[in-house]
C-alpha positions in Angstrom: 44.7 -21.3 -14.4 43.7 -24.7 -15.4 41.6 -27.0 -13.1 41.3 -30.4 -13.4 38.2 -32.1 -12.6 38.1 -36.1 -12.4 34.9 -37.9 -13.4 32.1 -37.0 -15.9 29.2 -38.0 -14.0 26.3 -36.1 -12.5 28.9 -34.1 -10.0 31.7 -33.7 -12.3 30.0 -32.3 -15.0 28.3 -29.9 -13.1 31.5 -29.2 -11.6 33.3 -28.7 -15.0 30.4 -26.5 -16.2 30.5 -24.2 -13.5 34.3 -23.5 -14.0 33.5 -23.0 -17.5 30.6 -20.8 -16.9 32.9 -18.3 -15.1 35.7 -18.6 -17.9 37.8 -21.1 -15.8 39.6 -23.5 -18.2 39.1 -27.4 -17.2 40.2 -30.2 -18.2 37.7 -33.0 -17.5 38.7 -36.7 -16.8 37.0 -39.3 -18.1 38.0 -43.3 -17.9 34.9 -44.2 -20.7 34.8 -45.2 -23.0 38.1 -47.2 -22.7 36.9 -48.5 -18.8 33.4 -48.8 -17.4 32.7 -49.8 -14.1 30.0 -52.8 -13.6 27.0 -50.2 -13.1 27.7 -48.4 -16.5 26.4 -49.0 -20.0 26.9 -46.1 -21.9 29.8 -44.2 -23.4 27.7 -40.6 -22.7 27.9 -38.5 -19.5 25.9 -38.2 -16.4 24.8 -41.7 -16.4 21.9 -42.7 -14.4 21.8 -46.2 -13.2 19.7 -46.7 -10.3 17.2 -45.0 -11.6 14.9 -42.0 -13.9 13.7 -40.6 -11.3 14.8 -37.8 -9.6 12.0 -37.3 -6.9 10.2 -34.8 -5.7 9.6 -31.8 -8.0 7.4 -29.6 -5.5 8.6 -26.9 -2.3 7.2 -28.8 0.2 9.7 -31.2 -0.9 13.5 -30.6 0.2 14.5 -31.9 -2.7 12.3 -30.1 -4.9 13.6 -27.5 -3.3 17.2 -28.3 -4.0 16.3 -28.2 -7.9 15.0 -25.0 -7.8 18.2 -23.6 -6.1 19.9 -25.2 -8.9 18.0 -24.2 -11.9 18.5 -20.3 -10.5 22.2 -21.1 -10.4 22.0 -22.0 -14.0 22.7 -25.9 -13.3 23.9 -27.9 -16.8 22.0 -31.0 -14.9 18.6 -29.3 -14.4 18.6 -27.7 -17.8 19.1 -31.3 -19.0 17.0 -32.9 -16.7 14.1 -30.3 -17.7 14.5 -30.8 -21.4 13.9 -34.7 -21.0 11.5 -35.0 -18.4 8.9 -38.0 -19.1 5.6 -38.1 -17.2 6.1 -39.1 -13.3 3.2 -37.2 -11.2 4.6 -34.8 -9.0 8.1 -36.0 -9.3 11.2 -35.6 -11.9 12.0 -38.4 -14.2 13.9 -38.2 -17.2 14.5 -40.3 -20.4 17.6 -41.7 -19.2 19.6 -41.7 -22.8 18.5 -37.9 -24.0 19.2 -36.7 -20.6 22.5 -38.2 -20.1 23.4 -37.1 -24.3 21.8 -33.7 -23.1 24.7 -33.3 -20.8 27.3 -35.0 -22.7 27.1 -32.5 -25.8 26.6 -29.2 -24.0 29.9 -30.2 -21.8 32.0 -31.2 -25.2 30.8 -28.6 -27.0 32.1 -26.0 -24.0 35.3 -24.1 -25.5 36.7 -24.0 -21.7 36.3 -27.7 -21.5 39.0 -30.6 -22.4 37.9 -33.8 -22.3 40.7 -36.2 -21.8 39.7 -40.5 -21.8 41.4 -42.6 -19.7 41.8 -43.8 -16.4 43.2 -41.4 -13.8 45.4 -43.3 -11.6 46.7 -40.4 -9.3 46.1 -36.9 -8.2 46.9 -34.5 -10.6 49.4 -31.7 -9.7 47.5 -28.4 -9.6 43.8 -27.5 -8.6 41.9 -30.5 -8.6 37.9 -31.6 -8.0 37.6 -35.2 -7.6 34.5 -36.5 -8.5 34.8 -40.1 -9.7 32.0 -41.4 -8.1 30.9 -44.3 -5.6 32.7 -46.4 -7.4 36.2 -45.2 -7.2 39.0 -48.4 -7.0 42.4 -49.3 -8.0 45.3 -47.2 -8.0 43.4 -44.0 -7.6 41.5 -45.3 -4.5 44.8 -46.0 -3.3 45.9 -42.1 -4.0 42.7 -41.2 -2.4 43.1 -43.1 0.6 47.1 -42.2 0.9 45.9 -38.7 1.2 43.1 -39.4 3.4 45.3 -41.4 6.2 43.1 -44.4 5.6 39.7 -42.9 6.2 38.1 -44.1 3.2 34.4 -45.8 4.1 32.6 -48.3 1.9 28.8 -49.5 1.3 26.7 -51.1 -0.9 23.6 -50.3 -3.0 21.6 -51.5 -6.0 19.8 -51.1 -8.9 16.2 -51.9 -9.6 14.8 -54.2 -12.6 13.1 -52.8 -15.5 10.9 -54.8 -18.1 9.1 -53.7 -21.0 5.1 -52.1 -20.9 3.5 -54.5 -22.9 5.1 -57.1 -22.0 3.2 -56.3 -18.5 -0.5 -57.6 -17.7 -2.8 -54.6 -17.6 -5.7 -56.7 -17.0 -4.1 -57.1 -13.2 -2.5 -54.0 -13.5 -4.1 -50.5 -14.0 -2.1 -46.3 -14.3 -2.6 -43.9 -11.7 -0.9 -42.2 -9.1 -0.8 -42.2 -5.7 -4.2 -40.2 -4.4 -4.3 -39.6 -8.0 -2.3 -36.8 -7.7 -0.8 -35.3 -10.9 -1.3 -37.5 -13.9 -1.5 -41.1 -14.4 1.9 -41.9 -14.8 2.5 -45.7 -13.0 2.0 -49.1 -13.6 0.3 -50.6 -10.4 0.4 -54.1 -10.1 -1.6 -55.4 -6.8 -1.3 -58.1 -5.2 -3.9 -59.8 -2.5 -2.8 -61.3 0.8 -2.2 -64.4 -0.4 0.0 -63.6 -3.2 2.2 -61.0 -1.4 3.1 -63.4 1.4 4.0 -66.3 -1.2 6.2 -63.8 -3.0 7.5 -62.1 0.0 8.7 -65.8 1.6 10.2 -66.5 -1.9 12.2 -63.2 -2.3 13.8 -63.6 1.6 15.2 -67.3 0.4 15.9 -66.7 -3.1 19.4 -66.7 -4.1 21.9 -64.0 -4.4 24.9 -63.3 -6.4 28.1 -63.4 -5.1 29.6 -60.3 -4.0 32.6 -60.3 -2.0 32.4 -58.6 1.3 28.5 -58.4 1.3 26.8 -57.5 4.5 23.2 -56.6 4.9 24.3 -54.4 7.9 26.5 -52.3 5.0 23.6 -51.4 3.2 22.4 -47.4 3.2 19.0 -47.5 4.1 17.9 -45.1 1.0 18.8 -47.9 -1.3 18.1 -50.9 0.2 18.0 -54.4 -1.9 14.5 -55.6 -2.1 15.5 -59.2 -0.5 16.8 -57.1 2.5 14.0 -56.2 3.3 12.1 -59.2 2.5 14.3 -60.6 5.4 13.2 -58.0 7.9 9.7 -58.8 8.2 6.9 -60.2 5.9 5.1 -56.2 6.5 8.3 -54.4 5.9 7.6 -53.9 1.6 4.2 -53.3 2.6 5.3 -50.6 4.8 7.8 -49.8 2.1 7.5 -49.4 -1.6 4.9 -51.8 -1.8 2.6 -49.5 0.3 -0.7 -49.5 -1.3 -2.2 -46.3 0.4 -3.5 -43.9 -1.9 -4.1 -46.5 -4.4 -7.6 -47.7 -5.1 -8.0 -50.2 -7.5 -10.3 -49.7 -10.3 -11.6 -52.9 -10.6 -12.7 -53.5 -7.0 -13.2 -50.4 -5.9 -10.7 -50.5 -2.7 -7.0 -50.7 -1.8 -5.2 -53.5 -2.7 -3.4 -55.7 0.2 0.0 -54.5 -2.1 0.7 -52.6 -5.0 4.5 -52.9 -7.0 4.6 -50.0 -9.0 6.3 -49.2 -12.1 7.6 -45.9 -13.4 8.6 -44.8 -16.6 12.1 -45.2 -17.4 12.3 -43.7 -21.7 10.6 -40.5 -22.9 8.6 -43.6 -25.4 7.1 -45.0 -22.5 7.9 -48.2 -23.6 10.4 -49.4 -21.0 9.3 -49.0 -17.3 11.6 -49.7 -14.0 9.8 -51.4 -10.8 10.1 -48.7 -8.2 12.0 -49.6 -5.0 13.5 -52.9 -6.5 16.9 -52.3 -6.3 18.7 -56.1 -6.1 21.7 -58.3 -6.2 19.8 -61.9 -6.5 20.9 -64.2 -9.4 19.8 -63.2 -13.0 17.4 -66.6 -12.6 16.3 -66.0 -9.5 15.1 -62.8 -10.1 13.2 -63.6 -13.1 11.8 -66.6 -11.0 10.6 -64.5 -8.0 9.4 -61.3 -9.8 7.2 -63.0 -12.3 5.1 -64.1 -8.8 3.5 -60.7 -8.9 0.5 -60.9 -11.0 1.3 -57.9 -13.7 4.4 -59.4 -14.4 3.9 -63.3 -14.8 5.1 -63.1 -18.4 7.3 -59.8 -18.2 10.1 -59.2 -20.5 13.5 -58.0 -18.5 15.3 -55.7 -20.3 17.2 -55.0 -17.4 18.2 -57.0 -14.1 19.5 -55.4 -10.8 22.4 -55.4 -10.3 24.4 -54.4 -6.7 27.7 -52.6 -6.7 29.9 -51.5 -4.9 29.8 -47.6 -3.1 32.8 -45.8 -1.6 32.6 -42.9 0.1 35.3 -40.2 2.5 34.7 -39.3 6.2 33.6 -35.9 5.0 32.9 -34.4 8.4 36.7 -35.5 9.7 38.1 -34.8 6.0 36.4 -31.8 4.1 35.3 -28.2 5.0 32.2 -26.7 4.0 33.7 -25.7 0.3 34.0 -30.2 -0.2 38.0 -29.3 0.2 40.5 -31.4 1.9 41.2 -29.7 5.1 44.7 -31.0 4.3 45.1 -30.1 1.0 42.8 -27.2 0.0 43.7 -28.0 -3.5 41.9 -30.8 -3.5 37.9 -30.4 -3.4 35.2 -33.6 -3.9 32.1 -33.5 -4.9 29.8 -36.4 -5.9 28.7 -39.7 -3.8 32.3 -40.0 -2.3 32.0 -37.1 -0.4 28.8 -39.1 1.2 25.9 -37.1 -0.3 23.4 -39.6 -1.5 21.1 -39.0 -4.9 21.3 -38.1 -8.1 20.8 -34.2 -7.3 22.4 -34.0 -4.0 25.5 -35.4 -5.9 24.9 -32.4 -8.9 24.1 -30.1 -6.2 27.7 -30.8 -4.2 29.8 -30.6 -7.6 27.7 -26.7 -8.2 29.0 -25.8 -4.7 32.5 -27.0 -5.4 32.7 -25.9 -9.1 31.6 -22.5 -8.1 33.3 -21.9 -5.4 36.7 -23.0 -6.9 36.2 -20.7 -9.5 36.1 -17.7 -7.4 38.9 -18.7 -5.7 41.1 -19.1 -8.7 39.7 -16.1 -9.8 40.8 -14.5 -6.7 36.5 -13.8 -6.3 35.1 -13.7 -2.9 33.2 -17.6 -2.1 29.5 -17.4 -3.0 29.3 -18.4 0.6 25.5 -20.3 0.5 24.3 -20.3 4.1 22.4 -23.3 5.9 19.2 -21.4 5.1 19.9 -22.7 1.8 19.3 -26.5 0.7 22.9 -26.5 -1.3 24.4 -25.0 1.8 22.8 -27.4 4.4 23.6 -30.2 2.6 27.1 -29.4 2.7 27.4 -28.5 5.8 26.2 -31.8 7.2 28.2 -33.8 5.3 31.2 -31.9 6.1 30.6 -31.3 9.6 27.2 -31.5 10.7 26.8 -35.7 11.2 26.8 -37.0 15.0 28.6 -40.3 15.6 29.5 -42.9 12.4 28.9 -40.8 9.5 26.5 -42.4 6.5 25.6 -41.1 3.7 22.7 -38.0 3.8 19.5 -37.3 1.4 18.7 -33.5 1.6 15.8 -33.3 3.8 14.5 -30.3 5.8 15.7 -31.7 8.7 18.9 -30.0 8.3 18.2 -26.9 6.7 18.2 -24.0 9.7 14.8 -23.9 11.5 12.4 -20.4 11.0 12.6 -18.6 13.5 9.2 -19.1 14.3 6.3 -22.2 15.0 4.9 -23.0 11.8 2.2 -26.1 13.2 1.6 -27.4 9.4 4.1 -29.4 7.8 3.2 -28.1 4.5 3.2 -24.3 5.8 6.5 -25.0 7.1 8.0 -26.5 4.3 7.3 -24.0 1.9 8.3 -21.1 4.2 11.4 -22.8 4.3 11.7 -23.0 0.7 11.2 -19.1 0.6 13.6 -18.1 2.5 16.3 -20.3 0.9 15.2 -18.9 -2.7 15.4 -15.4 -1.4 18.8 -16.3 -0.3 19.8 -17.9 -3.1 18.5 -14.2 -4.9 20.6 -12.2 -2.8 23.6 -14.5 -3.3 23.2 -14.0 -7.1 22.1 -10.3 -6.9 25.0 -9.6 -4.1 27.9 -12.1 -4.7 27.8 -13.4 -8.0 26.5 -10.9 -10.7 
């Protein structure tokens, strides 16, 4: 049997990969290069736009855990990700462009895999995965939502800035990271009281692009625009991801008042992306407001934020804990439209679905990971575990089954947790899937 999987992003090709990996033939839908959405610049695969980063690499760290379960599941995204990592302390970053090739030539390359560019307009007959991302529209957001009974939900996020290293004043900035923990891999750029207010009053009233149906209310608090929260309060970026705890500067000796960091974005380390910007004010306007921060009063922007627009299902109402449409199990989702939020969660949801549709077609019992697991928490809260409006969900250990016993320290916690879900994921491999 053939399965058809819709999108070549972080999900789908995980998705596609999986199939293959069990000998399931795919064919995999792709509307680049003859269509890109406003976020997208590249004609490769898995295309990161927010940002490098893909947090957390430790097991006190849900999502750190969530990669590990993944690279033991033999993930294409991992393996990727793993090959191109760049320097980021105790977190994941990639080179954006290897990583994203990285992915693009192991799934072209697959002999299981067909790649087929165009736009996909409807459902295709047949077993489907449809992961076309948040940024599904036209005619096959219509299909979606025509098989959905109207249930289709829709936010808004952004994508941060990034400008060039030596473009970048290192006599006001300096590298390190946070309690100097892991190597010095950001660009800290600090900013004293006076400063930060000035910028923070200009960034609330600076101007922002026009984007039909904007409202701040919309926005998912994981990827909030930068002028949001301006607007909230002149402490909220201090509080945020201008937070300068943990950051002494060398120069005086003491924490700055701010700090806007900058993390690598290529594995040259000449580009760099300013950490927690993610925007939608006016080309201008940005460039206006952002050169007010010390570091970067002659910075070079290779890149401006940009907002877009995110759609996303009522997963709990729509999907069962597999991502398939309780109305039409042929149908699975995986990606940001099912409502998981982040680069990995989205990879993580289109392993679960790839997987377990191709023990199904295979006529295979389901891998069946439990909510012990961080792959099978996450999909159990976004397919059924979300009280009241549903928004979109970061893994965090919050939904991951307690231990059954008092654990006092976070970090003693947290890494019991991570135990137990990577024996489980063990026993699923050594039980269920060898």
């Amino acid at each position: 049997m053939n399965v058809s999987v819709i999108g070549a992003g972080l999900a789908g090709c995980e998705a596609a990969y999986q199939l293959a990996k069990c000998g399931v033939d795919v064919t995999l839908y792709e509307q680049k290069p003859l269509r890109r959405s406003p976020a997208h610049v590249s004609d490769n695969f898995a295309e990161l736009v927010c940002s490098n980063s893909l947090r957390s690499d430790e097991l006190t760290n849900a999502v750190g855990l969530l990669k590990e379960e993944m690279r033991r599941l033999g993930s294409v995204i991992m393996e990727s990700a793993d090959k191109n990592r760049v320097p980021a302390g105790g977190a994941l970053a990639v080179d954006r462009e290897g990583f994203s090739r990285s992915v693009t030539e192991t799934i072209r390359s697959d002999p299981h895999i067909t790649v087929v560019e165009g736009e996909v307009t409807s459902i295709p007959t047949g077993r489907v995965i449809v992961a076309s991302g948040p940024l599904t529209d036209g005619a096959l957001a219509k299909s979606i939502q025509d098989l959905t009974a109207g249930s289709e939900l829709h936010f808004f996020d952004a994508v941060a800035p990034i400008v060039t290293l030596e473009s970048v004043d290192m006599d006001s900035a300096w590298f390190a990271s946070r309690y100097d923990k892991g190597t010095d891999d950001y660009v800290n750029c600090p900013m004293e009281r006076q400063e930060y207010e000035s910028f923070v009053r200009e960034l609330a009233a600076a101007q922002e692009a026009q984007l039909h149906g904007f409202d701040d209310s919309g926005v998912f608090e994981g990827c909030m625009p930068v002028e949001v929260m301006a607007r909230r309060g002149t402490d909220t970026l201090r509080y945020g991801p201008l937070k300068p705890v943990g950051l002494r500067d060398p120069r005086t000796g003491r924490e700055p008042y701010a700090v806007v960091q900058l993390r690598m974005d290529n594995r040259e380390g000449t580009l760099y992306n300013m950490v927690g910007f993610q925007t939608h004010l006016k080309f201008p306007e940005q460039r206006r407001v952002l050169s007010m921060i010390p570091a970067l009063k002659n910075a070079e922007f290779v890149r401006y934020g940009v907002m877009h627009r995110n759609t996303y299902l009522n997963s709990p109402e729509l999907l069962d804990r597999y991502y398939r449409l309780r109305t039409e199990p042929r149908i699975s989702f995986a990606g940001q439209i099912t409502g998981v939020e982040g680069y990995i969660e989205s990879a993580a949801s289109g392993l679960l679905a790839g997987l377990e549709t191709a023990r199904e077609v295979l006529d295979l019992p389901a891998a069946d990971f439990p909510a012990e697991t961080a792959i099978g928490a996450l999909a159990a809260y976004v397919t059924s575990g979300s009280l009241g409006a549903f928004q979109p969900m970061n893994i965090n250990f919050g939904i991951i089954s307690p231990l059954g016993e008092r654990v006092r320290k976070k970090r003693e916690k947290n890494l019991a947790l991570s135990a137990r879900a990577l024996g489980e994921i063990e026993r699923i491999k050594r039980e269920r899937l060898s």
